[in-house]
N, C-alpha and C positions, 0 to 999 in steps of 0.2 A: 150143478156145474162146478161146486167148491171142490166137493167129492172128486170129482174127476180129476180136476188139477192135482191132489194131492195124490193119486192113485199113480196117475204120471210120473209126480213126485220120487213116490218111491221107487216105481219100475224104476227108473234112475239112475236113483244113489246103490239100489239091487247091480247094477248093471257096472258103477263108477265104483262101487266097493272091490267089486274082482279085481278092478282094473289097479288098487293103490298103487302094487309093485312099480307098475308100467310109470304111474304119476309121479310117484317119488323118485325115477328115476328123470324124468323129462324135466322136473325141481331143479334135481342137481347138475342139469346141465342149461339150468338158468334159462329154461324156455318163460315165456310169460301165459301170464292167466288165460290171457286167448288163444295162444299156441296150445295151449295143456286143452281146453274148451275143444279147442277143433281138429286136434287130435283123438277126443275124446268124440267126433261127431254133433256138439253142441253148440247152441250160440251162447256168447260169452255171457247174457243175462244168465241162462237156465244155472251157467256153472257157477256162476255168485249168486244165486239163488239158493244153490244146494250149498256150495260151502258156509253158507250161513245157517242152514238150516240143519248142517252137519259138521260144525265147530274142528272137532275131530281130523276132516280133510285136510283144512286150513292149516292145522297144528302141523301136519304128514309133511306137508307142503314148505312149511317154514323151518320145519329140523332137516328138510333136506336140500335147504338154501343154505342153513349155519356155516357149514364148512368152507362154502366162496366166499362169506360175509366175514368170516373170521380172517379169511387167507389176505381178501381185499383192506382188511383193517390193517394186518401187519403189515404189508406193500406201503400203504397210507405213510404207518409211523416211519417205516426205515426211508420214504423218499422226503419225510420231513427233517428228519435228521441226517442224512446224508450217507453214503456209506463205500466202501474201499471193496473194491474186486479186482480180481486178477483176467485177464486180458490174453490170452493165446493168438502168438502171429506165428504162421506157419508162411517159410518161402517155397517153392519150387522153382524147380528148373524146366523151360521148357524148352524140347529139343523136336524139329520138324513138328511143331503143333500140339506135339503133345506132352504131357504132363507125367514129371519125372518123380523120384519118390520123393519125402523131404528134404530139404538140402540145410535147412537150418529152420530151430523152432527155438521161439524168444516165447517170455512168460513177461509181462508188463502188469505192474501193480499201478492201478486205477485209484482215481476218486471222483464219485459224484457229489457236489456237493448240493445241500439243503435245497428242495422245489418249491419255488414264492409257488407257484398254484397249489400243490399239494401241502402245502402249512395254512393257506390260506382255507383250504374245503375244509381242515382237519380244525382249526379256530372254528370259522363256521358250524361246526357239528356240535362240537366237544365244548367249547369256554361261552358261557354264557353271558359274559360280559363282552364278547367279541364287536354285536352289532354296535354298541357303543362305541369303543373304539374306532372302528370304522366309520361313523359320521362324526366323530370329530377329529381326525383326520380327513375328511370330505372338506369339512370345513375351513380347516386350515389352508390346505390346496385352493381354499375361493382366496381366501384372505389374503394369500401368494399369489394370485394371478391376478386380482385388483391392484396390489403395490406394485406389481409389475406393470401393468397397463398405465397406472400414475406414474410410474417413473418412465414412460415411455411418451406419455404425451408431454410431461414435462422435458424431456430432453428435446422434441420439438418443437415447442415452445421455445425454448431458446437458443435451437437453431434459426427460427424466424428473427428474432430479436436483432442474432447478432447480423444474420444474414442481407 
């Protein structure tokens, strides 16, 4: 029975090696492991079976992820640090419904400034001292809404008092 399975095996990878071109393209357009499986006709076990069993795959698959992973990295820093673009408004004129040629084109320089989410993922990832940070910070935020809550009951408190 062992034999068999491995004979399977290779029918397979015989079969998902012709296919790499196909694979490496389905990578880079960021399909996942079970899309690329059942595209391939497979269920998702057989194909992490094989990509295990043929390292190689794996590799195909992840160098032809690189270049979103890379593009997705710079996207990352430029919305952490913020950044300046130029902006095109076009007018028309509309005459009986319809649309005349341009009648005036303005150029507007932009800024976006620094994204609390995308500084946040990018800590997260990248500073290894981040998690810290963030629970002491957690923390403070209690220690703030405790003084708050005391100086709230206390303020009612002596509206009773006086009242």
């Amino acid at each position: 029975m062992g034999s068999s399975l491995l004979m399977n095996d290779k029918l397979e990878w015989r079969k998902i090696k012709k296919r790499i071109p196909e694979i490496k393209k389905w990578a880079s357009e960021l399909c996942s492991d079970f899309e690329i499986a059942s595209r391939l006709g497979l269920s998702k076990e057989s194909f992490l079976n094989i990509t295990h069993s043929h390292p190689e795959l794996l590799i195909e698959i992840a160098d032809s992820r690189k270049n979103f992973i890379s593009e997705a990295r710079d996207n990352l820093i430029k919305l952490t640090r913020g950044y300046e673009y130029k902006e095109k408004i076009i007018i028309f004129d509309v005459v009986n419904g319809k649309q005349s040629k341009p009648k005036n084109i303005r150029i507007i320089d932009r800024y976006l400034p620094p994204q609390v989410s995308a500084i946040e993922i990018f800590l997260k990832r990248f500073d290894p001292f981040y998690e810290d940070f963030d629970e002491k910070i957690k923390e403070r935020v209690v220690i703030l809404q405790e003084r708050s809550e005391e100086r709230k009951n206390k303020s009612e408190r002596l509206k009773l008092l006086k009242g």
